[in-house]
N, C-alpha and C positions, 0 to 999 in steps of 0.2 A: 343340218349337217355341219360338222365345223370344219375349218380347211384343211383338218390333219385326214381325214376322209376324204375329202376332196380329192387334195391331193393322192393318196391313195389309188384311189380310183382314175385319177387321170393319167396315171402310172400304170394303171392296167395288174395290177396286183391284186390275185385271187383273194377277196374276203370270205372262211368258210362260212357258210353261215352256223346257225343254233341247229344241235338236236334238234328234230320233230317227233314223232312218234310211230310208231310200225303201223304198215297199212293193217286196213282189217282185214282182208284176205286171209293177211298172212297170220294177224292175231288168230282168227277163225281155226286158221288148221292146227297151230302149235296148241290151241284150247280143246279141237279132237281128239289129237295126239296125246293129251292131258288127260283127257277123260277116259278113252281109248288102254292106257295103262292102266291107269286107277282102277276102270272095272278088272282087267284081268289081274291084277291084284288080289282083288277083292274076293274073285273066282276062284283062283288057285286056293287062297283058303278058306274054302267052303264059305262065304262070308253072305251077307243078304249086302244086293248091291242096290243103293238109293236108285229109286225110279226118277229121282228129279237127273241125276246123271243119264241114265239110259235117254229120256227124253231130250235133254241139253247135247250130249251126242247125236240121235236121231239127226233132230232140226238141222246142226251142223254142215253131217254129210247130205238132207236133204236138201241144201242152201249151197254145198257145191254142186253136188249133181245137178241142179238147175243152171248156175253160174257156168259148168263146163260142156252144158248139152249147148248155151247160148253162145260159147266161145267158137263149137264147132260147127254151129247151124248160119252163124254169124255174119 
């Protein structure tokens, strides 16, 4: 570290840090939500909906329902 940091810090001056990346929680639901649309998209017009979406949703909400039966049993 060099003493312009040092310094800095010994100043007590908020360094933000870097971006990180969205928890998966939260990727998990906005990828529900994703999918969640796209099929009823797909629905409304008469359309054949990919069984790899129905499954990739399933698992999702089957992956929170586990997650928030343990948040409340917890």
């Amino acid at each position: 570290m060099n003493n312009k940091h040092k310094f800095l810090l010994n100043k007590e001056i908020y360094i933000k840090p870097p971006i990180g990346v969205t928890p998966k929680e939260i990727w998990k639901w906005y990828r529900a939500k994703e999918l969640s649309e796209a099929i009823r998209r797909y629905s409304d017009k008469y359309m054949k909906i990919p069984i790899a979406w129905v499954e990739e949703y399933n698992e999702l909400v089957k992956s929170y329902e586990h997650n928030h039966e343990e948040a409340n049993n917890g």
